[in-house]
PAZAPA-4460 file (N, C-alpha, C; in steps of 0.05 Angstrom, whole numbers, plus 32768, in hexadecimal, padded with zeros to 4 digits):
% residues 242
    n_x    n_y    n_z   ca_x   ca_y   ca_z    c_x    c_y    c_z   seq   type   mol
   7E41   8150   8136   7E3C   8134   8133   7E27   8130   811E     1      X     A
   7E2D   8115   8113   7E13   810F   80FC   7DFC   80FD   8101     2      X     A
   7E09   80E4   8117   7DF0   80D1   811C   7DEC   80C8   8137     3      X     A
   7DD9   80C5   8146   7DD1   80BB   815D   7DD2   80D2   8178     4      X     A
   7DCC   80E1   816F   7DCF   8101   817F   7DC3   80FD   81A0     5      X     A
   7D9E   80E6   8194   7D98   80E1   81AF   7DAC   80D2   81C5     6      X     A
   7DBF   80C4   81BB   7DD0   80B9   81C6   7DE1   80BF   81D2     7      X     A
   7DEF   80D4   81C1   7DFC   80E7   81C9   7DF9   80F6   81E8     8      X     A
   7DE4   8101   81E3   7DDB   8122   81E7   7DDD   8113   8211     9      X     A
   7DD3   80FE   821B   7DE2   80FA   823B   7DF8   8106   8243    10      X     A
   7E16   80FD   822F   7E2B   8102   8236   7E3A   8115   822D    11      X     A
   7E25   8134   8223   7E30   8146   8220   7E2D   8157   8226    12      X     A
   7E2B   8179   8229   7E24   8195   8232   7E11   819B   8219    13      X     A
   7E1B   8196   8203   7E0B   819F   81F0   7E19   8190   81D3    14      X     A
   7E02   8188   81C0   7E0D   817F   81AE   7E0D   818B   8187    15      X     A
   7E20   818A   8178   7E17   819D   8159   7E0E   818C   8150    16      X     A
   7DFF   818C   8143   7DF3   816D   8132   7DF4   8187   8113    17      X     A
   7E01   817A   8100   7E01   8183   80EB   7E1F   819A   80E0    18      X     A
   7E21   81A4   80CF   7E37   81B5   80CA   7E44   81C3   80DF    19      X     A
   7E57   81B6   80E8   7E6A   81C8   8103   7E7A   81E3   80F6    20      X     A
   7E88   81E3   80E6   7E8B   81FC   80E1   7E78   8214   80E2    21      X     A
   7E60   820B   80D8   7E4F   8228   80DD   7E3E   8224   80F9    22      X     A
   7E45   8210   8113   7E3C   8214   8128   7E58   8216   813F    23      X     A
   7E65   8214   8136   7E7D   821E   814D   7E7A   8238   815D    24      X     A
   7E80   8249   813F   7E7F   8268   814D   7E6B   8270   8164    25      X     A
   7E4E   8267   815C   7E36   8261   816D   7E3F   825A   818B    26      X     A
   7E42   8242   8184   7E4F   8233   819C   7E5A   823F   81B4    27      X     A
   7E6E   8255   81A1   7E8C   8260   81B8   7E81   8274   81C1    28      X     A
   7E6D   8286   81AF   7E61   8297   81B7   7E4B   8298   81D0    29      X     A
   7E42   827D   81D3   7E29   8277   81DF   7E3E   8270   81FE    30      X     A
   7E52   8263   81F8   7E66   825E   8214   7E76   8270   821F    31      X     A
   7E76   827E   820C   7E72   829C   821A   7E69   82AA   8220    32      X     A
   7E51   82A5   8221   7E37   82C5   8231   7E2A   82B1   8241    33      X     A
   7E32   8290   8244   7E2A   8282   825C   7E0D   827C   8251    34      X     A
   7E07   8273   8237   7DED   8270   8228   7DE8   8252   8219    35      X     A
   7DFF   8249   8222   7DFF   8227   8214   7DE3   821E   8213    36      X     A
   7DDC   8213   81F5   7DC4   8207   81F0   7DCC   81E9   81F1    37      X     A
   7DBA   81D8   81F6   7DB9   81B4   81EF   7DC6   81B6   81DA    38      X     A
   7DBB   81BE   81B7   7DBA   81B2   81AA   7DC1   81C8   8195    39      X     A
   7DCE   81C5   8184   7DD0   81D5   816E   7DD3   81C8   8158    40      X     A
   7DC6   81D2   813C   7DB7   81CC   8123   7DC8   81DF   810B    41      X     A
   7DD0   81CB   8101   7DDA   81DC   80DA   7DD7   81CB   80C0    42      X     A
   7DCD   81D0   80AE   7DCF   81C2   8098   7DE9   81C3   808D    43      X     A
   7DF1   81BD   8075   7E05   81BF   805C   7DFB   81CC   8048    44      X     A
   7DE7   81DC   804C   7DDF   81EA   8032   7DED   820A   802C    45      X     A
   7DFE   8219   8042   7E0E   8227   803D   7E2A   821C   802C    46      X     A
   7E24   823A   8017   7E38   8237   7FFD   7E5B   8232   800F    47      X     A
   7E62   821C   8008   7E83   8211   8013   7E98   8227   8016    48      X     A
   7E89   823D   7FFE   7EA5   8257   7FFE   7EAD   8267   801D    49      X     A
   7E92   8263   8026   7E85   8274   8040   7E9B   8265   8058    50      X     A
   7EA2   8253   8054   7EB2   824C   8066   7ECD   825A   806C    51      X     A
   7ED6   825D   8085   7EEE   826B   808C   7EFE   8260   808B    52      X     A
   7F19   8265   807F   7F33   8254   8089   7F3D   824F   80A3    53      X     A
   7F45   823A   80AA   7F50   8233   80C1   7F69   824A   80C6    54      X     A
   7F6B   8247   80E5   7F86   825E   80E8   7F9E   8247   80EE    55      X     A
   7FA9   8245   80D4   7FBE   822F   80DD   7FDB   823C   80DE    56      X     A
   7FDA   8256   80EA   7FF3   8262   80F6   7FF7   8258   810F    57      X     A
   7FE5   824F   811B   7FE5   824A   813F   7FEF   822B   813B    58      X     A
   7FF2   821B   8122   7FFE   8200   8123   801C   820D   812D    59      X     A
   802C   81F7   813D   8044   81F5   8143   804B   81E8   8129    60      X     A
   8056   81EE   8113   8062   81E0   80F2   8070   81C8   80F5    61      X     A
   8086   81CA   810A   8093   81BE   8113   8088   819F   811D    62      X     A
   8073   819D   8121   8069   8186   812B   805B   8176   811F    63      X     A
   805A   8183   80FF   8047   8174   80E2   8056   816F   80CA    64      X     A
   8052   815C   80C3   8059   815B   80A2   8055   8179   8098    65      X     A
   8037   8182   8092   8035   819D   8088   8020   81A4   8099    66      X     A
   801C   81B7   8097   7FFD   81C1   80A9   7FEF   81D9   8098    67      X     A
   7FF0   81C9   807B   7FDE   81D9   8065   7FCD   81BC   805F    68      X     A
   7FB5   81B6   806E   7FA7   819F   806B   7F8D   81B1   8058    69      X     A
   7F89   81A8   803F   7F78   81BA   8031   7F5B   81A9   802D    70      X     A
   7F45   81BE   8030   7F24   81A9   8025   7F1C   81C0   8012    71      X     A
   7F19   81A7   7FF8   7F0D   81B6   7FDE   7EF8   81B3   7FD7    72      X     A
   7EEB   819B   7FEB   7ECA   8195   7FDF   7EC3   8186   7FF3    73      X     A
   7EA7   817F   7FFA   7EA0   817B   8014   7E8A   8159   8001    74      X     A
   7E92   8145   800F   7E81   812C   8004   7E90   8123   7FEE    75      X     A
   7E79   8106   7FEF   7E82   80F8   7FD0   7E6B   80ED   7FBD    76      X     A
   7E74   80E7   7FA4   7E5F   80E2   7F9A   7E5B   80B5   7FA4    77      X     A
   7E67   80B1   7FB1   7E62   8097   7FBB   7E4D   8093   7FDB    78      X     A
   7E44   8083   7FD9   7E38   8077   8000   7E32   8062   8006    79      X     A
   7E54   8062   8005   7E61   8044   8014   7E52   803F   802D    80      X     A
   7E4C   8030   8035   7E3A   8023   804A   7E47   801D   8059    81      X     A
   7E61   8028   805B   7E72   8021   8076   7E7D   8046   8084    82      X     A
   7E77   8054   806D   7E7D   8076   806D   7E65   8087   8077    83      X     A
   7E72   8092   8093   7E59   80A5   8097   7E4C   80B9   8087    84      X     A
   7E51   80B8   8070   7E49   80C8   805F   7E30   80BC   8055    85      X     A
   7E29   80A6   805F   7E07   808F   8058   7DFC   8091   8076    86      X     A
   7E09   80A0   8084   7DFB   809F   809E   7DE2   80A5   8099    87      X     A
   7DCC   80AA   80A7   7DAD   80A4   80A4   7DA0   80C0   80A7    88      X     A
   7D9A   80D0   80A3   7D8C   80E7   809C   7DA6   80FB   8093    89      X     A
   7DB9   80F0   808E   7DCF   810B   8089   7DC8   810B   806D    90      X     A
   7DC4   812F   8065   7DC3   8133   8055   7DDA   814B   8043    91      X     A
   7DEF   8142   8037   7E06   8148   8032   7E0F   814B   801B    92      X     A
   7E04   8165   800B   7E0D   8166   7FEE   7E2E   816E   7FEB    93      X     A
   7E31   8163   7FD3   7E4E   8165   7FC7   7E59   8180   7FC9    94      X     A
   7E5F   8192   7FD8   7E67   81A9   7FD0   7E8A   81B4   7FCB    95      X     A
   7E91   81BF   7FBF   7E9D   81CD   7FB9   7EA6   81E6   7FC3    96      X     A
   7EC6   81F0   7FC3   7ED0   820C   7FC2   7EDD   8219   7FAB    97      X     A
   7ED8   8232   7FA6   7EE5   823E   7F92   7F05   8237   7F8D    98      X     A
   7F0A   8230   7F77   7F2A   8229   7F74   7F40   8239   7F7D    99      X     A
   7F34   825A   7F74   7F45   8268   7F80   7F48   826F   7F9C   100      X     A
   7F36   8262   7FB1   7F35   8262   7FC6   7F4E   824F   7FD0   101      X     A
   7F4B   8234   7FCC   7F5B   8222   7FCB   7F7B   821D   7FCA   102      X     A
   7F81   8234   7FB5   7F99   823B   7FA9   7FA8   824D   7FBD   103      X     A
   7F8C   825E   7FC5   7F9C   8278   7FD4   7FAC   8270   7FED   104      X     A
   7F8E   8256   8001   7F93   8256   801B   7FAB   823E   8019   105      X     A
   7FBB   822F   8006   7FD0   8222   7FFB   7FE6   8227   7FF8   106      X     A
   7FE6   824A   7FF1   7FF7   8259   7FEE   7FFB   826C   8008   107      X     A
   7FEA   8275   8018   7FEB   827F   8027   7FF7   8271   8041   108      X     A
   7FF6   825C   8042   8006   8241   8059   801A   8245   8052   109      X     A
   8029   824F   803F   8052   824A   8033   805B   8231   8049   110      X     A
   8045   821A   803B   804E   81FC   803D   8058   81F6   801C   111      X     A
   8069   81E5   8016   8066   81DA   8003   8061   81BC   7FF3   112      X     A
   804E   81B1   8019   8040   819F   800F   8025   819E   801B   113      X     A
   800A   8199   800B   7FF0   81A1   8015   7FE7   8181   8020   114      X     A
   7FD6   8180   802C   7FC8   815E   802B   7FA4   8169   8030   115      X     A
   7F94   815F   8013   7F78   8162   8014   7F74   8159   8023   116      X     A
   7F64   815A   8032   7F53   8143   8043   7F2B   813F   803C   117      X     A
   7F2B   813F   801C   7F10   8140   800C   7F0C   812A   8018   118      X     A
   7EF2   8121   801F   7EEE   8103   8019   7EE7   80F7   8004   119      X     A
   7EF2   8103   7FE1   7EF0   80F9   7FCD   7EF9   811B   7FC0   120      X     A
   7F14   811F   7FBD   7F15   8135   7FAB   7F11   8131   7F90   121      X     A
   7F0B   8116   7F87   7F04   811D   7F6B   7EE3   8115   7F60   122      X     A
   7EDB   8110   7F70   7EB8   810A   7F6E   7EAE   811B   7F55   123      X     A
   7EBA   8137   7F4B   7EB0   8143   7F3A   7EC7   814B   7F28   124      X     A
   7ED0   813C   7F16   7EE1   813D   7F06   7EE6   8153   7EF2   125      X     A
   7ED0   815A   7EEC   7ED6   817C   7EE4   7EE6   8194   7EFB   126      X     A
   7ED8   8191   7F0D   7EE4   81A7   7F2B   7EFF   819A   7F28   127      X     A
   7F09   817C   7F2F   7F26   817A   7F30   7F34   8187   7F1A   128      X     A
   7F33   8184   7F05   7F3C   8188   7EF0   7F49   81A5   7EF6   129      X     A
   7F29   81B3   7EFB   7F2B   81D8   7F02   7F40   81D8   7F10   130      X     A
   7F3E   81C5   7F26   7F4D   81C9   7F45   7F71   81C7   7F38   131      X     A
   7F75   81B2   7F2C   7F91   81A9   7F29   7F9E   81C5   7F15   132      X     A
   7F8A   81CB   7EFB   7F90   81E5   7EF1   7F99   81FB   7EF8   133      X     A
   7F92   81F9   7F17   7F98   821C   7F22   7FA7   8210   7F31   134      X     A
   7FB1   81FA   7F3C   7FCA   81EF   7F4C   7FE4   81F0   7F42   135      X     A
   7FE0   81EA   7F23   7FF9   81E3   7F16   8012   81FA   7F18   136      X     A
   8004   8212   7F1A   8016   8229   7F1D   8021   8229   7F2D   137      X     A
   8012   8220   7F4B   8022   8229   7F66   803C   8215   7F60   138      X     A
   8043   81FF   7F56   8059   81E9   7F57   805E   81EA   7F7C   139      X     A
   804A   81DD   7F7E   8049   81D8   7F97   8047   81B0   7F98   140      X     A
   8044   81AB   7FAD   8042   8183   7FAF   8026   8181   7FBF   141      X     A
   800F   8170   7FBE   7FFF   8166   7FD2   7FF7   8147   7FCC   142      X     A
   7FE9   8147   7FD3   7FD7   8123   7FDA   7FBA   812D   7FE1   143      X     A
   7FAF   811B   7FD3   7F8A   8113   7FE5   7F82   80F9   7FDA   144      X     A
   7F66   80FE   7FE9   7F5C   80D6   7FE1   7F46   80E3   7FCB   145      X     A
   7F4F   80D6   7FB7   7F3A   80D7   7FAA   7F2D   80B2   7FA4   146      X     A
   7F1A   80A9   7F96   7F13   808D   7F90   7F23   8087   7F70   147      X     A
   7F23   806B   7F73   7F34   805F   7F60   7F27   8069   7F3C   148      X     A
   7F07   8071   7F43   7EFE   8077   7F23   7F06   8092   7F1B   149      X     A
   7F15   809D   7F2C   7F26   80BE   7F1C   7F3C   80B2   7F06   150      X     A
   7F42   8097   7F05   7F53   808F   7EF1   7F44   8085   7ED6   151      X     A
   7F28   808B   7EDA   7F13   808E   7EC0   7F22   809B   7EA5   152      X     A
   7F2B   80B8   7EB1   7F38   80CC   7E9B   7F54   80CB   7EA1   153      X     A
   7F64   80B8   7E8C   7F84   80B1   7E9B   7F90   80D6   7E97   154      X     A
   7F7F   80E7   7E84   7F89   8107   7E80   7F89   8114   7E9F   155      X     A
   7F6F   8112   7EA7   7F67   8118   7EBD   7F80   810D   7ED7   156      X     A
   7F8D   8100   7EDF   7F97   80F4   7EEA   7FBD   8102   7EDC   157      X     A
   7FBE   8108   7EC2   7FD5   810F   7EC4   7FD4   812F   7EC5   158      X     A
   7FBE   8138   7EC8   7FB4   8152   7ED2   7FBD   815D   7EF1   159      X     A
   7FB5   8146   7EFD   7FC6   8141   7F18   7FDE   8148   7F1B   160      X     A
   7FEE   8132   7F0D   8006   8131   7F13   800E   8149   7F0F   161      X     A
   8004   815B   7EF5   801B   8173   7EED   8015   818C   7F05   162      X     A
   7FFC   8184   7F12   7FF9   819A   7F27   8002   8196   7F3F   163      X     A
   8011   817A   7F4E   8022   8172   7F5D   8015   815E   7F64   164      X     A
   8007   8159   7F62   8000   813C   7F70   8009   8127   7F75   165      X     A
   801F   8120   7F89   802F   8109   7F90   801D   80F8   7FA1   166      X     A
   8006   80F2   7FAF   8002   80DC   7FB1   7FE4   80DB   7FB9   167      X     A
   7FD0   80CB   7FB9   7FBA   80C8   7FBB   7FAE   80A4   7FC4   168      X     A
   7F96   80B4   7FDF   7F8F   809D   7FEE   7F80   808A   7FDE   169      X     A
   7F7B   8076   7FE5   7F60   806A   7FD1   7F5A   8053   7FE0   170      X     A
   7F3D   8059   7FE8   7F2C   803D   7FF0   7F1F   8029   7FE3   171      X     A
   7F45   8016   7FE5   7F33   8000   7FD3   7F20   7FF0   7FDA   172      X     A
   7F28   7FF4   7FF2   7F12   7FE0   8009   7F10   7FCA   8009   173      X     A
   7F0C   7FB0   7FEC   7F15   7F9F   7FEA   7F15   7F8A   7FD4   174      X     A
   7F25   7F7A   7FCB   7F1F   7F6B   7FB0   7F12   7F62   7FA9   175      X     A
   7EFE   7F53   7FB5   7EDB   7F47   7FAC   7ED1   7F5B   7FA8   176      X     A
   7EC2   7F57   7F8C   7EAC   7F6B   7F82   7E8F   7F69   7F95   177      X     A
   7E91   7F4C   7F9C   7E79   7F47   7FAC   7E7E   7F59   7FCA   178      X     A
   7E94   7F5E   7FD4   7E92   7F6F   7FF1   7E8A   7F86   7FE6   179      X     A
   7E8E   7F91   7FCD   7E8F   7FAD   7FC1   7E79   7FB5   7FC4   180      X     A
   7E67   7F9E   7FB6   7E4E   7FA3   7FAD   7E38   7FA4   7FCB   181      X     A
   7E41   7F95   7FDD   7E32   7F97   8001   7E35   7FB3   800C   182      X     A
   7E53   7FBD   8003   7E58   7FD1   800C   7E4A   7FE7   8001   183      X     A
   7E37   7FF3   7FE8   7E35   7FFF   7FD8   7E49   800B   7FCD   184      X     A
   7E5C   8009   7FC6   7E74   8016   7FC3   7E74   801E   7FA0   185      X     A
   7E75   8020   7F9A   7E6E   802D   7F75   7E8C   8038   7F78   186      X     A
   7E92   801C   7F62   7EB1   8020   7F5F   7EB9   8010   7F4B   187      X     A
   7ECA   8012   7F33   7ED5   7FF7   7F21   7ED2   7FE3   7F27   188      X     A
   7ECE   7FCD   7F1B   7ED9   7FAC   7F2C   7EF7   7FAC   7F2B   189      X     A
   7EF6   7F9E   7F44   7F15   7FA2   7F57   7F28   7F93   7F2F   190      X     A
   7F1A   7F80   7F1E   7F2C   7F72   7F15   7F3C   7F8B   7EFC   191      X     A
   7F2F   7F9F   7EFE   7F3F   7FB3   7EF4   7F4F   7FD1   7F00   192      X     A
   7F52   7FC5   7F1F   7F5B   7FD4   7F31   7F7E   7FD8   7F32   193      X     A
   7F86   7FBC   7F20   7FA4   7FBF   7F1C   7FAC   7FD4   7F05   194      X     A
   7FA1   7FD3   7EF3   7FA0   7FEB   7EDE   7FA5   8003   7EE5   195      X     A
   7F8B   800A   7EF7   7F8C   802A   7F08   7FA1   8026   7F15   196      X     A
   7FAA   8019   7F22   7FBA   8028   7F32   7FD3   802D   7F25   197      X     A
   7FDA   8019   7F08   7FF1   8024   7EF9   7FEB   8039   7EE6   198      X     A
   7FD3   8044   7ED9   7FD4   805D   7EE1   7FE2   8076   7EEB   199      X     A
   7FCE   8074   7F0B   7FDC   8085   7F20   8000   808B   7F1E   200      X     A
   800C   8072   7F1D   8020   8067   7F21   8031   8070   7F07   201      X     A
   802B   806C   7EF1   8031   8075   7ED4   803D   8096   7ED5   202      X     A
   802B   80A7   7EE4   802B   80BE   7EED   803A   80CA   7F05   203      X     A
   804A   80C1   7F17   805A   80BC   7F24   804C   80CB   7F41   204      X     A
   802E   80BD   7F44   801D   80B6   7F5A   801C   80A1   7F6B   205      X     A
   802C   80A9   7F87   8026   809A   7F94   8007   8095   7FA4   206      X     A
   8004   8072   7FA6   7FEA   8061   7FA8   7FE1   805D   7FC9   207      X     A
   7FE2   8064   7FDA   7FDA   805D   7FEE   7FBC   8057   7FEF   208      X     A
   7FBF   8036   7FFB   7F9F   802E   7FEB   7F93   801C   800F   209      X     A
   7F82   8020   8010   7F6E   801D   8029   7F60   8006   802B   210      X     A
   7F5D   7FE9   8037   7F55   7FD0   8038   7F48   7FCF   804C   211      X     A
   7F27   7FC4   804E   7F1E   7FBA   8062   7F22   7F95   805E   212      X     A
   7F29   7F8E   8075   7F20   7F70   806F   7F15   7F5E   808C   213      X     A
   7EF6   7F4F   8089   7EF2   7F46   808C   7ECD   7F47   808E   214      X     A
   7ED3   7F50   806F   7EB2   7F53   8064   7EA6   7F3B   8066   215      X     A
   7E89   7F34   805D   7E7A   7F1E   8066   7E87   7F06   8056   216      X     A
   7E93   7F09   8035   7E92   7EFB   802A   7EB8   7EF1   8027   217      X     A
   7EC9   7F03   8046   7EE0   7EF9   803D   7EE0   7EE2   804C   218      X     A
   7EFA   7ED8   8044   7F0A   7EC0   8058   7F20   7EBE   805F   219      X     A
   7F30   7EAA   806F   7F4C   7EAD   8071   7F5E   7EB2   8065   220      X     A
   7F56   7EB1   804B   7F69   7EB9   8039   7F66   7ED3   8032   221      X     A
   7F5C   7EE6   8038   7F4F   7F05   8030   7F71   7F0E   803B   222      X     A
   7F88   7F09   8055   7F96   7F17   8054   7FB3   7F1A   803F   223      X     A
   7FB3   7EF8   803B   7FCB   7EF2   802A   7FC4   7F04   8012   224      X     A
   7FB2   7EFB   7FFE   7FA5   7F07   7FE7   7FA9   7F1F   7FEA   225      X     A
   7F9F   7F2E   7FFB   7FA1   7F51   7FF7   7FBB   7F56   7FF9   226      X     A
   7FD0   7F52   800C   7FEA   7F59   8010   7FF9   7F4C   7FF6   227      X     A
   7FEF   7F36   7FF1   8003   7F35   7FCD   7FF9   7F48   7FB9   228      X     A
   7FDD   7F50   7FBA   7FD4   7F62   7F9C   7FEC   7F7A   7FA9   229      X     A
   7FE8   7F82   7FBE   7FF4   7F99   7FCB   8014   7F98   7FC9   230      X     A
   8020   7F8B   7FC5   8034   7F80   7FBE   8040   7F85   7F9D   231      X     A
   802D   7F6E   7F92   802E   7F6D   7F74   8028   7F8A   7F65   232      X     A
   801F   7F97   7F72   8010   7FB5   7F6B   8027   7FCD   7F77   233      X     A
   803A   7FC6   7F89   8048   7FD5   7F8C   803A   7FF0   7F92   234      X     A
   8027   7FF1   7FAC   8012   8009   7FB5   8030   800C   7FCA   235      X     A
   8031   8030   7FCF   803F   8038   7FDC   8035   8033   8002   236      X     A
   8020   8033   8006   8012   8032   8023   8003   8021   801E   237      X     A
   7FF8   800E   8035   7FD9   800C   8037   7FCD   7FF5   8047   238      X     A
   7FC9   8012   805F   7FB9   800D   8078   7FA2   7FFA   8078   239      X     A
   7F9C   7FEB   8080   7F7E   7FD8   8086   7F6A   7FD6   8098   240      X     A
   7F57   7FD3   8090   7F44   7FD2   80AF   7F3A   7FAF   80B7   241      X     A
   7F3B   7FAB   80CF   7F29   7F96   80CF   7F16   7F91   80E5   242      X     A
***
């Protein structure tokens, strides 16, 4: 867990506050020799490579789209004020895995479709670039969310496509620049958000795009408006919060 641990910590045996992958093993180990502590402690300052692959032989296949769900980089360079990633003492640098790491455990699933689950695979537009380079070979298909400003470098973006990239999430969150700006959100103004997404689209990227509505500054009209841009824009998905 990341925030409110004192809160927590009543209704549990014991709680990880901080990087769960490198406190699990701990964990199983400790519930096994009958040694459970309260509380267990990890930063993010171990290098991302160090991480183990998941054993996704024990998935039933049968019961998933794919069950090659891939993470290439850990954070974003955004902190949206609605994303626990602004939570309050978390301290969470951008990190990264080796490409060829990426490629292997992609290839090693004999899925032939991956789904990132980055919470911004393109935050570092050089690493994507790397990333899509050593993808292009496998001619394999995936998706991830990256944010609407990876359509900065329209190269960058058809870099994608040639490495399979059929579709990608995007939090538009919402058409007032003014909710954008409450939100901290560091992102285009929405009034050049139709562009990007033809772009994406140009490239034969599907848009699945993400709406909150009922920021301080919307009104009754916040749902007509979004469902016609969404419309007029011809986005393949897109889920809303309110």
């Amino acid at each position: 867990m990341l925030s409110c641990p004192d809160e927590a910590a009543p209704h549990a045996d014991a709680l990880a506050v901080g990087d769960g992958v490198r406190l699990w093993p701990a964990i199983l180990d400790d519930v096994e020799n009958d040694r459970l502590r309260r509380v267990y402690h990890a930063d993010y300052e171990r290098p991302y490579r160090d991480d183990p692959p998941p054993r996704r032989a024990i998935l039933p296949r049968s019961s998933f789209l794919t069950t090659t769900s891939l993470i290439a980089t850990r954070g974003c360079h955004n902190r949206c004020g609605f994303c626990y990633l602004s939570t309050d003492g978390l301290h969470m640098p951008y990190l990264v895995r080796d490409v060829e790491q990426v490629v292997t455990e992609f290839q090693a699933d004999d899925q032939p479709y991956a789904v990132f689950v980055d919470n911004n695979l393109g935050s570092k537009p050089d690493y994507l670039r790397r990333l899509c380079r050593a993808l292009r070979p496998v001619e394999k298909i995936w998706s991830a969310a990256v944010t609407i400003d990876v359509t900065d470098d329209p190269a960058l973006v058809r870099e994608m496509a040639l490495a399979g990239c059929t579709g990608v999430f995007v939090g538009f969150e919402s058409l007032d620049d003014s909710n954008l700006a409450a939100a901290r959100k560091r992102t285009p103004r929405t009034a050049d958000y139709a562009r990007r997404v033809a772009i994406l689209h140009d490239n034969g990227i599907q848009v699945n795009g993400s709406f909150v509505l009922g920021f301080d500054q919307d009104g009754p009209e916040v749902f007509e408006r979004t469902a016609e841009w969404i419309e007029t824009n011809r986005l393949e998905c897109a889920p809303s919060t309110f």
